[in-house]
C-alpha positions in Angstrom: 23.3 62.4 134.4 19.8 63.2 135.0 19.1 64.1 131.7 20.3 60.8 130.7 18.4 58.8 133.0 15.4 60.6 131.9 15.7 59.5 128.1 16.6 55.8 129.3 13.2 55.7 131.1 11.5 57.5 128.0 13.2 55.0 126.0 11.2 52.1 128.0 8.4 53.5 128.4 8.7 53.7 124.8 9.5 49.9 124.4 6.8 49.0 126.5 4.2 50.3 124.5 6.1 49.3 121.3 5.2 45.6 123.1 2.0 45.9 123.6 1.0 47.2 119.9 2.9 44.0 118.8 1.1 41.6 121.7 -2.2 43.0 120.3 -1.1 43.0 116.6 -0.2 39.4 117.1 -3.3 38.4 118.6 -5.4 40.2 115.7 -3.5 38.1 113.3 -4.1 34.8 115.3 -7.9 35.9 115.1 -7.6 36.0 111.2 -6.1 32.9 111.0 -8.3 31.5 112.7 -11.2 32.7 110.9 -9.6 32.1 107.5 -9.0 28.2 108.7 -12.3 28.2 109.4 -13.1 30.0 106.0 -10.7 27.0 104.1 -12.8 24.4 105.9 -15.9 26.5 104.8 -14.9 26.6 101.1 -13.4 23.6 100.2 -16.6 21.6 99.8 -17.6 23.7 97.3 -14.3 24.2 95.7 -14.3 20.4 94.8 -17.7 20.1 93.6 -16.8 23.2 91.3 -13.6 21.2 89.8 -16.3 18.2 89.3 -18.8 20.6 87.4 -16.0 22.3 85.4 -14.4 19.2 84.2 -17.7 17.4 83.0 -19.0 20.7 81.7 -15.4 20.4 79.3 -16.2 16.7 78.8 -19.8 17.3 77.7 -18.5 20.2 75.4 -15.8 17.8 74.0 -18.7 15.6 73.5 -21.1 17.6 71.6 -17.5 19.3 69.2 -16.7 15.2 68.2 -20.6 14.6 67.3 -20.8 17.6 65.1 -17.2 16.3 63.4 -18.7 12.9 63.0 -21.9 14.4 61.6 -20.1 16.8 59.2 -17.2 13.7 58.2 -20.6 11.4 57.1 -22.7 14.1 55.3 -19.2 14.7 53.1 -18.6 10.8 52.5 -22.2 10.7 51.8 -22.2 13.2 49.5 -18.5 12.0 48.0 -19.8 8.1 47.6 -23.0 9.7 45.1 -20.6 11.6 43.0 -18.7 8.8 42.5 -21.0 6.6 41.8 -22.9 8.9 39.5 -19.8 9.5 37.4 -18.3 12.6 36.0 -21.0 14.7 35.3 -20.5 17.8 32.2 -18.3 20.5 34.0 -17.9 18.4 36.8 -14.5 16.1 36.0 -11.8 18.7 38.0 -14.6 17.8 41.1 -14.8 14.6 40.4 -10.8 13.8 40.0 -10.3 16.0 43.3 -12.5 13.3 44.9 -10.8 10.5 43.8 -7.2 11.8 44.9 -8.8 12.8 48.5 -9.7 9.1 48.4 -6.5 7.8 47.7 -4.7 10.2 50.0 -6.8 8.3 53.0 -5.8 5.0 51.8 -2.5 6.1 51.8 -2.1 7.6 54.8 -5.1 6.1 56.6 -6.8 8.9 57.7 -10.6 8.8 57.5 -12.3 6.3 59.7 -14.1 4.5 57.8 -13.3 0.9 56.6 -10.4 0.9 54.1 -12.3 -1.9 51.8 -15.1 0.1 51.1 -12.9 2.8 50.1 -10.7 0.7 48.0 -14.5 -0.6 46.5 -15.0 3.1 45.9 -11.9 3.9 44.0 -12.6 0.9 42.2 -15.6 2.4 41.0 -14.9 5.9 40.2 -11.6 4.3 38.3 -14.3 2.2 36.2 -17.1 5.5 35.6 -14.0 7.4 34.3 -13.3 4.5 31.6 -16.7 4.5 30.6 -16.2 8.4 29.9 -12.9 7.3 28.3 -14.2 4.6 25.8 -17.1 6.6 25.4 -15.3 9.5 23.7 -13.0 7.0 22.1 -16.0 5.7 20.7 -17.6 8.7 19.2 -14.4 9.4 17.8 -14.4 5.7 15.9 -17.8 6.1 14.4 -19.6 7.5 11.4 -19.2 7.1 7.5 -15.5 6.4 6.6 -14.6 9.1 3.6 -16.1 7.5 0.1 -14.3 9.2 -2.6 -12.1 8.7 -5.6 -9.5 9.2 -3.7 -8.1 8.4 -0.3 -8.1 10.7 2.7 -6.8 9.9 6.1 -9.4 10.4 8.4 -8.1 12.0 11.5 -9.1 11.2 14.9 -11.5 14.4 16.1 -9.6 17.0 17.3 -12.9 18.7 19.1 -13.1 15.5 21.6 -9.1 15.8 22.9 -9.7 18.7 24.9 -11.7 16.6 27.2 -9.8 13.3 26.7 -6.2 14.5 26.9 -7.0 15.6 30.8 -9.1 12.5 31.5 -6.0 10.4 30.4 -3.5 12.0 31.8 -5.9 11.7 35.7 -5.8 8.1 34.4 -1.8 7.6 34.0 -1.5 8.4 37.7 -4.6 6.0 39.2 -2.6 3.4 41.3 -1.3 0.2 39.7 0.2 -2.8 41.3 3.5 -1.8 39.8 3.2 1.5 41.3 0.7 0.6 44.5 1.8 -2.8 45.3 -0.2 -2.0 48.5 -3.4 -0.5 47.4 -6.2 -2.4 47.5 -8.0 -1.5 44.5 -4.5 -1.2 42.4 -5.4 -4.8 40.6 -8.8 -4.1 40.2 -8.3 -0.7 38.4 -5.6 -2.2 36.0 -7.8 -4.6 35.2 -9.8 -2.3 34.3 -7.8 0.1 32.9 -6.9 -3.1 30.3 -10.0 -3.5 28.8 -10.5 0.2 28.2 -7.5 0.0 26.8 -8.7 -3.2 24.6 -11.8 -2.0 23.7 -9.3 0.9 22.3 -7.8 -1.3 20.2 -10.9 -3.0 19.2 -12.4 0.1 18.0 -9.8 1.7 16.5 -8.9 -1.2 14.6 -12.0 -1.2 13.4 -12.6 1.9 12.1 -8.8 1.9 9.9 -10.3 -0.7 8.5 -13.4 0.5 7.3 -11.9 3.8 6.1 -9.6 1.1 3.6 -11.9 -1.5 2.9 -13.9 0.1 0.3 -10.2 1.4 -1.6 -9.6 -2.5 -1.3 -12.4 -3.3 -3.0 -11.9 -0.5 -5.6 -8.8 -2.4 -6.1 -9.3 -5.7 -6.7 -12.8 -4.4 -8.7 -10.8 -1.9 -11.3 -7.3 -4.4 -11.7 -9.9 -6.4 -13.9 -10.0 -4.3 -16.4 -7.4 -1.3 -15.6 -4.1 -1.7 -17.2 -1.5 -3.9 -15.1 0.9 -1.6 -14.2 -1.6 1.0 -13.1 -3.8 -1.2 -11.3 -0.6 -2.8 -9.9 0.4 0.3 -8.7 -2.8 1.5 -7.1 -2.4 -1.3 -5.2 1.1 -0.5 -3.9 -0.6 2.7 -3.2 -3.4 1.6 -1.0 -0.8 -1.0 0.5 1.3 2.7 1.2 -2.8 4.2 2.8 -2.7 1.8 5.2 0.9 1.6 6.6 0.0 5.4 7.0 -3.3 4.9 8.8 -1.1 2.0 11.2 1.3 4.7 11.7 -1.0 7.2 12.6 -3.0 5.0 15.1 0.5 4.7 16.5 1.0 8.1 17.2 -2.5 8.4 19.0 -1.8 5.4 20.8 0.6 6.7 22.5 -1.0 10.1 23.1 -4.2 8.7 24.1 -3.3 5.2 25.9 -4.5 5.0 29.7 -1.7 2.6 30.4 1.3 3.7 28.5 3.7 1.5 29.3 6.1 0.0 26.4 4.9 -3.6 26.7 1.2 -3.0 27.2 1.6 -0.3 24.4 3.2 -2.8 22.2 0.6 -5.8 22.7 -2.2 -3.4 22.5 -1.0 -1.9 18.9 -0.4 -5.2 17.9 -4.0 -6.1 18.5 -5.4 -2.7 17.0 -3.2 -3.8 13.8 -5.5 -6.9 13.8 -8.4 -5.9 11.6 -6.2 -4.1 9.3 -3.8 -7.1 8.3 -6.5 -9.0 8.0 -7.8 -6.8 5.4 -4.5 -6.6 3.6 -4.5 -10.4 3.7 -7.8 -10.8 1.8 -7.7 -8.1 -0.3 -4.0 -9.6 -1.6 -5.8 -13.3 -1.9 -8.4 -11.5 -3.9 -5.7 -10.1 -6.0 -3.4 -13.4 -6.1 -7.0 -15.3 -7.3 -7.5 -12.9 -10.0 -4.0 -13.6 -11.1 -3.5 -17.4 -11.2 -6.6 -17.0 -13.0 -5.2 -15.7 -16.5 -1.6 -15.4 -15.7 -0.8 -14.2 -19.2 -3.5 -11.7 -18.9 -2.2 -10.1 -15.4 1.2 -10.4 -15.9 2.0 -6.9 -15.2 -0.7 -7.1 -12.7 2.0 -8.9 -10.8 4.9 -7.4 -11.7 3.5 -4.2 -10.6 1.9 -5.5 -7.6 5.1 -7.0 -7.1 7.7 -4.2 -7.3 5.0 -1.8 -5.6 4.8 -4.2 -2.1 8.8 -4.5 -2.7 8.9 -1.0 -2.2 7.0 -0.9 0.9 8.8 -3.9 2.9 11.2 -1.9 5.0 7.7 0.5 5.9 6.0 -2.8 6.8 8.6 -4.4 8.5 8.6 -1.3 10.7 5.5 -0.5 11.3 3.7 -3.7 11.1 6.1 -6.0 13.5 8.4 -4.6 15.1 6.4 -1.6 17.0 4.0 -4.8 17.2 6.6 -7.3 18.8 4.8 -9.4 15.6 6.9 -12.2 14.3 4.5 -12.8 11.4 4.8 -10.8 8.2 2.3 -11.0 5.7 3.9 -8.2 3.6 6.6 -10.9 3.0 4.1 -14.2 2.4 2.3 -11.9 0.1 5.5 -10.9 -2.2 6.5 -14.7 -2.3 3.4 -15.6 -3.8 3.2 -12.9 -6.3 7.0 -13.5 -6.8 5.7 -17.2 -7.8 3.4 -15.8 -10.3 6.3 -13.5 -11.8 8.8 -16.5 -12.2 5.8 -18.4 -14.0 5.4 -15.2 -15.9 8.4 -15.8 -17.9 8.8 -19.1 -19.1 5.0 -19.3 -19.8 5.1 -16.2 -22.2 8.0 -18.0 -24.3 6.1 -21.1 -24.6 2.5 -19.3 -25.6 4.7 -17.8 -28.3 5.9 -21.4 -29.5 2.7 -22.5 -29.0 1.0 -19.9 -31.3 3.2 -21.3 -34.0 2.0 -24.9 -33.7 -1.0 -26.6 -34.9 -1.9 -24.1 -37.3 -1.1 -25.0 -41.4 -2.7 -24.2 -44.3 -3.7 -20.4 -44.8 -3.0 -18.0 -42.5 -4.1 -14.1 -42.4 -1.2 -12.2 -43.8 -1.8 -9.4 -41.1 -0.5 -9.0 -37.5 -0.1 -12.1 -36.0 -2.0 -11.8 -32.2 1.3 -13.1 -30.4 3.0 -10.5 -32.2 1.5 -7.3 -31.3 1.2 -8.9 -27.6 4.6 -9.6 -27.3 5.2 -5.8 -28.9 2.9 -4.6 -26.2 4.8 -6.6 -23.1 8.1 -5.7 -24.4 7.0 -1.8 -24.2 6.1 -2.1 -20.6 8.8 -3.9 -19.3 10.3 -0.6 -18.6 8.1 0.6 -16.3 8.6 -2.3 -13.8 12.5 -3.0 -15.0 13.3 -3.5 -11.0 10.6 -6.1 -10.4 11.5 -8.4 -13.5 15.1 -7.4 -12.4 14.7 -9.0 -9.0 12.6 -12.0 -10.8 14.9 -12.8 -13.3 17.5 -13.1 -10.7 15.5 -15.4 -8.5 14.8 -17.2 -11.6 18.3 -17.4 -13.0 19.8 -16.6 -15.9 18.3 -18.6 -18.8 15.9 -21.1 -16.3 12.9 -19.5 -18.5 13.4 -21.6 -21.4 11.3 -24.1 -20.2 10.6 -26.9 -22.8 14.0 -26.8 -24.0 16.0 -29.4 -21.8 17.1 -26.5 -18.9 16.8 -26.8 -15.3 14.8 -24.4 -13.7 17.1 -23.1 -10.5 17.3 -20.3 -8.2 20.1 -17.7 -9.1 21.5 -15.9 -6.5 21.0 -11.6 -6.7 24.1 -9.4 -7.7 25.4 -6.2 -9.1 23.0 -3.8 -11.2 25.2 -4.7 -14.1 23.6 -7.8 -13.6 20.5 -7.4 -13.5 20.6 -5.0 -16.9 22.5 -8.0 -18.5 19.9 -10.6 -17.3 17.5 -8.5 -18.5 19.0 -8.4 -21.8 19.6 -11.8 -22.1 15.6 -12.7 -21.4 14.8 -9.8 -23.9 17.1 -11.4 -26.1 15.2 -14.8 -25.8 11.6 -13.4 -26.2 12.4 -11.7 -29.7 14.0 -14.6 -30.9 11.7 -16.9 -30.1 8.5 -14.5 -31.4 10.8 -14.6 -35.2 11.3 -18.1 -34.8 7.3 -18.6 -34.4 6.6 -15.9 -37.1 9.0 -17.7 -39.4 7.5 -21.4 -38.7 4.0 -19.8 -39.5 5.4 -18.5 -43.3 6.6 -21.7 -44.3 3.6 -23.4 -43.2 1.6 -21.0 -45.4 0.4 -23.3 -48.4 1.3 -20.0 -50.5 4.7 -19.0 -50.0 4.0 -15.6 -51.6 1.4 -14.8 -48.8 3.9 -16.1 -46.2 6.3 -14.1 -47.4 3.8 -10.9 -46.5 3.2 -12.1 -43.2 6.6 -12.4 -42.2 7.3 -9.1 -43.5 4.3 -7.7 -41.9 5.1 -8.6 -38.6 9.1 -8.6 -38.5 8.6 -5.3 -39.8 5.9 -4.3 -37.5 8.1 -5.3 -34.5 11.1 -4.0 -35.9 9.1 -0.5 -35.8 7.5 -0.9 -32.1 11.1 -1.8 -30.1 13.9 -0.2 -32.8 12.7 2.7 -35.1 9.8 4.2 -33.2 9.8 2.9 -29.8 7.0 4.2 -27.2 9.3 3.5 -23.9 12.7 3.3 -23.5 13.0 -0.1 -24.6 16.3 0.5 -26.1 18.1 0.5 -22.7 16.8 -3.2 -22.7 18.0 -4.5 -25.7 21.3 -5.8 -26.2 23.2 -5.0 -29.7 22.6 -8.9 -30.3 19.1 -8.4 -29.8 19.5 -5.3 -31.7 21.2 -7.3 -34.7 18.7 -10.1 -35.0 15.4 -7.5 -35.6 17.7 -6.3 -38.2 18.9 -8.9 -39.7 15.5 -11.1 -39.7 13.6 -7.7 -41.1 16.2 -7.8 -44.0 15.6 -11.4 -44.6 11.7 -11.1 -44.5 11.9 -8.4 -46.8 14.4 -10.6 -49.0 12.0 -13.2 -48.9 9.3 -11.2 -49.8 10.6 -9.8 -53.5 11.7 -13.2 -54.6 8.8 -14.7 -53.9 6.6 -12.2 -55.4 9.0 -10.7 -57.9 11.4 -13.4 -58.5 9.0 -14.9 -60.8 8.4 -11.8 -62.8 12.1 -11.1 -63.2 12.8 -14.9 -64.5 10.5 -14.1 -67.4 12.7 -11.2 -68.5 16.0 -12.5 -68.3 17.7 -13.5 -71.3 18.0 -17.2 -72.3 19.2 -19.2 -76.1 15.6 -18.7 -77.1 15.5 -15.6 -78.9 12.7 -16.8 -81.1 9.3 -14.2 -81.4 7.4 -16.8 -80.1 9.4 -16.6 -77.0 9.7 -13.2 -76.7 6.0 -13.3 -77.0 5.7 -16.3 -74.2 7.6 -14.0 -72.1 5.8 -11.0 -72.0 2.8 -12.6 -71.7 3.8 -14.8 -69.0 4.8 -11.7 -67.6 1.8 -9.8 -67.4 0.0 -12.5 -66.6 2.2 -12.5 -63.3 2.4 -9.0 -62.7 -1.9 -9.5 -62.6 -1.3 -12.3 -60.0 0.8 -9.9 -57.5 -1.2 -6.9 -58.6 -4.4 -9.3 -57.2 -2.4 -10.5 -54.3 -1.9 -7.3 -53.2 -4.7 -6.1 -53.3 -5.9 -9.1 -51.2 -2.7 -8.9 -48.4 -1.9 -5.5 -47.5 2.0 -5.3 -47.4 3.0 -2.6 -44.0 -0.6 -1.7 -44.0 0.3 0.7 -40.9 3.9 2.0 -41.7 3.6 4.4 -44.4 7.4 5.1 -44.7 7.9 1.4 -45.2 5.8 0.8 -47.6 7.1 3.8 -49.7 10.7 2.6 -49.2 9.5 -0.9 -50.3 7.8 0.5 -53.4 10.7 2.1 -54.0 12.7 -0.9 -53.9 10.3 -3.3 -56.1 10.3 -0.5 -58.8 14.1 0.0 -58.7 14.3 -4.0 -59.4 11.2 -4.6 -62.2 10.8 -1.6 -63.9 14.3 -1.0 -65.6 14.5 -4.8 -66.3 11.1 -4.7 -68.0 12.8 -1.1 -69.7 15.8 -3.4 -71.2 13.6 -6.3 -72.2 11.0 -4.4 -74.2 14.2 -2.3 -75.4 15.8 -4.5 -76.9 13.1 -6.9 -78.6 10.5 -3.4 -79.4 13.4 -3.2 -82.8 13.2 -7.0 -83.5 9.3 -6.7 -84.5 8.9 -10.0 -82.7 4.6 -9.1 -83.3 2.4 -6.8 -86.1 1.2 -5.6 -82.5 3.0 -5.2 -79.8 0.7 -3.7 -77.9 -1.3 -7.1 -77.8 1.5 -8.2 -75.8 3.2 -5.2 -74.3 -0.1 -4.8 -72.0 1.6 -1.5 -69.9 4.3 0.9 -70.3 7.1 0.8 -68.3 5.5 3.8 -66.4 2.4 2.2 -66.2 3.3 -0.6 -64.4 5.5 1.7 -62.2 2.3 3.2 -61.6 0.7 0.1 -60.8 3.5 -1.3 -58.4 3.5 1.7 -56.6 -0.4 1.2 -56.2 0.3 -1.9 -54.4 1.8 0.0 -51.8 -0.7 3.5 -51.3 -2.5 3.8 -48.4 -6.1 2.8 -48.5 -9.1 4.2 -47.2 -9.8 1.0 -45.1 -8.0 -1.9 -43.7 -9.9 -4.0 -45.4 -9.8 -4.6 -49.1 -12.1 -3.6 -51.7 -14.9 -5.8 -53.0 -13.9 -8.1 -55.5 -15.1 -9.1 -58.8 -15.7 -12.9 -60.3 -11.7 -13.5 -61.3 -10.5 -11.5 -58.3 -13.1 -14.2 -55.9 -11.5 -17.4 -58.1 -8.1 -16.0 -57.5 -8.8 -16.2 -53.4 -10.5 -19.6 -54.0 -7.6 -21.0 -56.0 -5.1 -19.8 -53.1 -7.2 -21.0 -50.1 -8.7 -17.2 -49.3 -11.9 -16.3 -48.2 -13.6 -13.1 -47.1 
């Protein structure tokens, strides 16, 4: 009990003290907090006018970091605005495009401060000093002397200046447009500009194809004055084929090298950079047309060259020249009409200059070549070489409308099978050679002296027998019909026909055997046959009989001897027994091998075309049949 008391009291006394520590602990902490109110109240003035410092400290250091940006932002547009307006400077274009796109990446998305206008103004600019650049290289690659020589070379377009046009133009292609930008300020202003670049492309280009041609056009028109027709005919088609090339070409670059590539701007812009060139084709083919109307007979295969040459290049033309133009106008096709004109003329005009040779002229005529037949000779030979063009012609023409003087209507014949146009041909060839033996025979029997008409005749029909039958130069035979064929023949049978009876009938009418048989007569005879045998003997030695065909005249000789010299053989035969003189010889002047001798003289090959000098009878034998040297 008294222990446990003693703890209880222990345990108070304990307690007690336990209550004072805390009393005094309490009022230690009521001291702090009265000093740290105190402190607060202390503090707080400064506390606030810290905050105040801090914050304008940040705003003065936000300050200064904005007027640095400001001051960086206009020393970079400062220095941007004098590149652009310099221009792209050597080594500098990658710079200068990188500039540009920065600029049009703040119009876009409105992102630099200053006004968007004067932005748009310098995009405007920078679009301009780059097409400057642009026609600039265009322009050095559009100048110089064309190449001059014999023949034509296709200047290319400079393959040194592409490596620093192809990057230009392709930075160009993506500038904004209206169609692309409708909402970029300077989009109208740099199409615009962009348009005459591209014009001034045109311009120049155009230009230059046509300087590299127009000295070949010259040549042309120069050289078909006095080249043969068909060549200069076809040099023409040629240079025609030169500049469809060059057109194509300037195509191809067009498209590689275009700022604006669009189909439609493409299209009007080649059809402006074709400009210069068809009007080069246009005068050179007037110059050509001129020189044509002017001597139609002359340049008749002028035309039909020129004709089947441009025929040949129509689709090319039709092509190249309007419809990658969007042209409507083809002067490939005005140019063939009026050169088609000339050809129709061609035809019925060389049929009546042949008829026309063979009027107006009487009297005594040379018993050579007639000039209408070796032309006609000559035009038969080329017809050949431009079969297609007088094809097409004819067939415009119609069959048989080029018999003009001769009561038929000239009409327009509509084109059909190849079988017809080898037929029509036939039929016209058919026409000329019977209208050139028609002339040639009008001619003979206006000669005063038959037996010299005779010659001619044979002299020519043979002579054109030779050029389109026996020895033909071309392949003239695929032209003539088997009537056409027939007539040489027959007409070269009947001019040779008329040839022995009119200069051996007469000799072989003194030989033949009549009631007469008196030596008087026999005498008569062979006088009046030597006498004649003289005449031819002169007359041949005046009028060369196939002066140029050897093998004729040795076949003719051969002929003439075959029909005088075995008459003469019977007649002297059969009066030598009779003793019809006390000298025969007085009368039998030759031998029957003599005067073979002397026919066959008639018909050697002289030294010279021309006869030999004459004595007194042989110059009163020419003046008695109308001859003079």
């Amino acid at each position: 009990m008294d222990d446990e008391t003693a703890e209880i009291e222990l345990l108070e006394q304990n307690l007690n003290k336990t209550r004072q520590i805390s009393q005094r602990m309490t009022s230690i902490l009521s001291s702090f907090d009265t000093r740290l109110v105190k402190l607060e109240k202390s503090i707080l003035p400064l506390y606030n006018s810290t905050q105040v410092l801090t914050r304008r400290a940040n705003n003065i250091e936000s300050a200064l970091l904005k007027i640095d940006e400001v001051a960086s932002n206009q020393e970079g547009i400062a220095a941007e605005e004098a590149l652009i307006l310099r221009g792209p400077q050597p080594g500098q274009f990658n710079e200068y495009k990188d500039v540009l796109e920065k600029l049009n990446a703040s119009i876009a998305f409105k992102s630099l401060d200053r006004d968007l206008r004067d932005t748009a103004r310098l995009v405007e600019t920078g679009a301009k000093k780059l097409t400057q650049l642009y026609t600039k290289l265009v322009a050095e690659g559009s100048s110089g002397a064309p190449p001059n020589g014999p023949e034509f070379v296709l200047s290319q377009f400079p393959t040194s200046l592409k490596p620093g046009l192809i990057p230009l133009i392709t930075f160009l292609r993506t500038l904004p447009l209206p169609p692309t930008h409708p909402s970029h300020p300077a989009a109208p202003g740099i199409q615009s500009t962009l348009k005459e670049a591209q014009k001034g492309y045109a311009d120049m280009r155009g230009t230059w194809g046509k300087k590299c041609l127009e000295i070949y056009g010259r040549r042309v028109v120069d050289r078909a004055e006095t080249l043969d027709g068909v060549v200069a005919g076809r040099e023409f088609g040629d240079w025609v084929e030169n500049l469809l090339t060059i057109a194509e070409e300037e195509y191809d670059l067009l498209t590689e090298l275009a700022p604006l590539s669009s189909q439609s701007i493409l299209t009007s812009t080649y059809s402006a950079l074709l400009s210069p060139l068809i009007s080069l084709f246009s005068s050179t083919l007037s110059s050509l047309s001129a020189l044509i109307k002017r001597s139609l007979h002359k340049y008749t295969f002028l035309a039909l060259a020129a004709y089947a040459s441009l025929s040949a290049s129509q689709t090319r033309w039709d092509e190249l020249m309007c419809k990658r133009a969007g042209r409507k106008d083809n002067e490939l096709k005005d140019g063939l009409h009026s050169i088609r004109a000339a050809c129709l003329r061609s035809f019925p005009e060389f049929l009546a200059d042949i008829r026309m040779a063979a009027l107006g002229k009487t009297g005594e005529l040379s018993t050579g070549l007639a000039d209408f037949t070796n032309s006609t000779a000559q035009y038969v030979e080329r017809l050949p070489e431009v079969k297609d063009a007088v094809a097409a012609a004819l067939l415009t023409l119609g069959d048989g409308n080029w018999k003009m003087g001769e009561g038929v209507q000239v009409g327009k014949g509509p084109k059909t099978s190849e079988a017809d146009e080898q037929t029509i041909i036939e039929h016209y060839m058919f026409d000329v050679i019977n209208t050139v033996l028609a002339s040639l025979q009008t001619l003979a029997r206006t000669n005063k002296r038959p037996a010299f008409g005779s010659v001619f005749l044979l002299n020519n029909v043979s002579y054109l027998r030779t050029r389109l039958l026996v020895q033909p130069s071309t392949d003239i035979a695929s032209l003539l019909s088997k009537p056409s064929q027939d007539i040489l023949n027959s007409n070269f049978r009947t001019a040779k026909a008329g040839y022995f009876d009119s200069n051996f009938s007469p000799l072989m009418q003194t030989l033949q055997e009549d009631k007469d048989k008196s030596k008087s007569a026999t005498k008569e005879k062979l006088t009046r046959f030597f006498d004649l045998l003289e005449e031819v003997a002169e007359r041949h030695r005046i009028a060369r009989v196939l002066q140029d065909d050897q093998d004729g005249r040795e076949t003719v000789a051969e002929e003439v001897v075959k029909l005088v010299v075995p008459s003469l053989q019977r007649f002297t035969q059969r009066n030598t027994g009779k003793e019809f003189s006390k000298n025969p010889q007085k009368y039998i002047k030759m031998s029957a091998d003599e005067v073979e001798s002397l026919i066959r003289s008639f018909y050697a090959e002289g030294d010279s075309k021309q006869p030999a000098p004459l004595d007194r009878t042989q110059n009163n034998l020419l003046i008695q049949a109308g001859w003079s040297r």
